[in-house]
N, C-alpha and C positions, 0 to 999 in steps of 0.2 A: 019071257022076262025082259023088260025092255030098259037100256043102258043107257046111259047117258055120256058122251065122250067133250071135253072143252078141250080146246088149245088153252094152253099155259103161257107156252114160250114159243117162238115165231119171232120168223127175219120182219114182220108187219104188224102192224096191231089194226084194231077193228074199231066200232064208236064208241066201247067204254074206254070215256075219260079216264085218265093217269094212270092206263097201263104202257107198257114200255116194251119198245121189240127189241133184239139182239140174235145175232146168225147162230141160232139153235133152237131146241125143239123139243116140248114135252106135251102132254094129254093128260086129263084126269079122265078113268073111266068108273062112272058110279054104277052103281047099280043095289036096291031094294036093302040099305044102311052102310052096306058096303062099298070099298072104293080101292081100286090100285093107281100107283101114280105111273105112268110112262113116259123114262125119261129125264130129265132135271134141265133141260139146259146148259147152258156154258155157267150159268150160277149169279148172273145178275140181275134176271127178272122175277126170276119162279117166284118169290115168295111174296116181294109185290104186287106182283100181278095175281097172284091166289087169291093175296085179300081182299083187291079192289072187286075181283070178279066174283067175291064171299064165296071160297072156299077155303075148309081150315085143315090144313095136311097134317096138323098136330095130329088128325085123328084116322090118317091113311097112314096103315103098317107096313105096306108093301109096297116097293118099287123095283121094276124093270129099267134093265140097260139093256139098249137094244144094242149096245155095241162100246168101243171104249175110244171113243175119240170126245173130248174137252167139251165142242157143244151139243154134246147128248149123256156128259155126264160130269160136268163141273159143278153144277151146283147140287151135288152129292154130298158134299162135304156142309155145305148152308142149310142144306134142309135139316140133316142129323143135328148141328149144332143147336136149332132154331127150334126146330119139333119133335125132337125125340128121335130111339132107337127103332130105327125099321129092318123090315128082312129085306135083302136085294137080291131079286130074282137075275140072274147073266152066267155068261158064258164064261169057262173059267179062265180066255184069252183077253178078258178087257184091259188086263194089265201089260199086254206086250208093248215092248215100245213103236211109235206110231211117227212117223214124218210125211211133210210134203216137201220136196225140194223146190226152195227158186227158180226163177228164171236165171237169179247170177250164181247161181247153184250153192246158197245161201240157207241150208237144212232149218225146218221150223217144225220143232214139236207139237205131234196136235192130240198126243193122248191125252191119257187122263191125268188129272196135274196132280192124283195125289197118289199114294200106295196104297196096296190091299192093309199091312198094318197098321198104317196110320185110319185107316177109314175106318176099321171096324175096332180102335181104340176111342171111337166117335160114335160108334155105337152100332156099327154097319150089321147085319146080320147076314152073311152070305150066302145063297142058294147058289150050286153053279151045277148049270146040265151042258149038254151038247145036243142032246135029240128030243123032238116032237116031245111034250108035254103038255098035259091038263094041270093047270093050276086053279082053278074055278071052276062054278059052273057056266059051260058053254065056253070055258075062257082056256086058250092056250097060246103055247109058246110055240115057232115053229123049229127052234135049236138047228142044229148047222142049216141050211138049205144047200142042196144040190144044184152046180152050175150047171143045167143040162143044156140052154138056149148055146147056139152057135153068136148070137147075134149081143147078147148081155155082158162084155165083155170088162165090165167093170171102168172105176176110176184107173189110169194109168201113172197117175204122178201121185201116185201114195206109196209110201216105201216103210221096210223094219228097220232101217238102218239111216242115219244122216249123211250118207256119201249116195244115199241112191242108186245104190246096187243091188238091191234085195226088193226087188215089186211087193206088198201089201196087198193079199186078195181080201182081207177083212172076212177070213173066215169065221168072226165072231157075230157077223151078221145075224139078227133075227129079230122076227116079227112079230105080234099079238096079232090071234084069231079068233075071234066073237062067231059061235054061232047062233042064229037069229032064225026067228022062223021065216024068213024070205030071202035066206040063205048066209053068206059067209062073210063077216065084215072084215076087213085085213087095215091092223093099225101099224103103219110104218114110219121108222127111225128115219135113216137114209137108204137104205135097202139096196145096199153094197150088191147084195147078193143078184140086185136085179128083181123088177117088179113083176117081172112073167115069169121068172123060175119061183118064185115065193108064192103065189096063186096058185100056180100049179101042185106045190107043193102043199101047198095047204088043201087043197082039193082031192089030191091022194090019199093025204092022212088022216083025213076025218070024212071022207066021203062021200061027201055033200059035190053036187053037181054044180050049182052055183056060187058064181062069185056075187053077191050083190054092189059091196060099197067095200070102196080104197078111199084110204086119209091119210094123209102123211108126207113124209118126203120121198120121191120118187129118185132122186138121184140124177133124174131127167137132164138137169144144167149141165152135165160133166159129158154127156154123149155126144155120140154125130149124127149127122141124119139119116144113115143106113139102120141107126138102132133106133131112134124116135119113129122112124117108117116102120118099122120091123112091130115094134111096142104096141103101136094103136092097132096094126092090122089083130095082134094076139089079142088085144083088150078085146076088142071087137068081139072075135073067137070065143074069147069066157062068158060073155056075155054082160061083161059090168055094166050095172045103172047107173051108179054114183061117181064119181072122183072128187076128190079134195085132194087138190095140189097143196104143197105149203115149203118152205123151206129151203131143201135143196131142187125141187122141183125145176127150177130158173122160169124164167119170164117168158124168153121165147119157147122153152117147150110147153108152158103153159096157156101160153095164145093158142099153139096147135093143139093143143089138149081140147080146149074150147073149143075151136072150128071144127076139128073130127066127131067131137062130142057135145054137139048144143042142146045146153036144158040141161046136161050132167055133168058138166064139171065144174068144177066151184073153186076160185082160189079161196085160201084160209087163212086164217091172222088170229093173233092174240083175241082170246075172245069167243071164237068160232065154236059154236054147240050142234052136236049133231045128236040125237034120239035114235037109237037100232033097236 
């Protein structure tokens, strides 16, 4: 069965005229009349950018949160208003409260701006798991992922609290997993969780030996170079063909993405279609 995945929303856009980027991130993933959406963005492009790039989310029932931070799920509330009552596949932690602290130690909220009841007074329909499931065919969720890397030691300046006392591991972290006959696509959020325990974990649970193609946001901008050393050597390991960087990726771990991985890695932007 072969998918079809576009970027929606992206820190970049691509050469279709009068879409618009913004520092978030969503996916539509089609497939044979069907479609789930991945994501919403911070909630000022998605729907713009649907239409210019002729898609009509009026008629996608489903959407995923991969997590509960503002650009991966603000325009939650724009889509429901705009297209209708959907069901939202997440974790039942995307409501916790979320900060990054300042430099002048200046607390900024980055959850999600609205409530569980104001959103499903909007027409939200809420699924909320924590573990590995099938929601489609070949289609799943990977629910908590296990920190098992020594080396994925997450974002450090994300916290539950505005005094920044309480570190934020983003336990709500999780990913979509396409199995494909050339083995296992992995569509990522921010991937809090780390991009070699989410592989790995995906390859555990569904058993498939291969990783073929990573898309998404790797989280890669927020690391140091003992983990971006650590990362490629593991890519390497699983064997990845593909990568598509996008979003939280950053720039320069994207350049070395490229030079470790020439011919496979790809940056992405508004726009970006990939076929699995």
């Amino acid at each position: 069965m072969n998918r079809r995945i576009t970027i929606l929303c992206d820190n970049t856009v691509g050469p279709v005229s009068g879409t618009l980027g913004e520092h978030g991130f969503a996916a539509l993933v089609e497939w044979e009349g069907d479609a789930l959406l991945f994501d919403t963005g911070m909630g000022e492009t998605l729907l713009r950018n649907a239409q210019r790039l002729g898609r009509n989310l009026a008629a996608v029932f489903r959407v995923v949160i991969s997590h509960g931070h503002y650009d991966h799920a603000g325009g939650l509330w724009p889509l429901l208003r705009t297209c209708g009552s959907k069901e939202v596949l997440a974790h039942p932690d995307i409501f916790a409260p979320r900060y990054r602290v300042k430099d002048t130690g200046a607390p900024l909220s980055i959850g999600i701006p609205f409530d569980e009841a104001f959103l499903r007074g909007q027409g939200a329909h809420f699924d909320f798991g924590t573990r590995f499931r099938e929601i489609g065919p070949g289609l799943y969720l990977t629910g908590e992922v296990p920190r098992t890397t020594a080396f994925e030691t997450g974002d450090t300046g994300l916290f539950c609290d505005g005094a920044g006392c309480r570190p934020d591991p983003v336990r709500d972290d999780q990913s979509l997993v396409i199995r494909t006959e050339r083995g296992l696509v992995l569509l990522l959020g921010c991937c809090h969780a780390g991009v070699v325990n989410t592989a790995r974990w995906a390859v555990e649970c569904t058993g498939e030996s291969l990783v073929h193609t990573i898309i998404g946001g790797t989280h890669l901008g927020f690391c140091g170079r003992e983990q971006l050393d650590e990362t490629v050597k593991s890519l390497r390991e699983l064997g990845v063909h593909k990568l598509v960087g996008s979003h939280c990726t950053g720039f320069a771990a994207a350049a070395r993405l490229m030079h470790e991985f020439p011919g496979r890695f790809h940056p992405s932007a508004v726009g970006y279609t990939l076929e699995v």
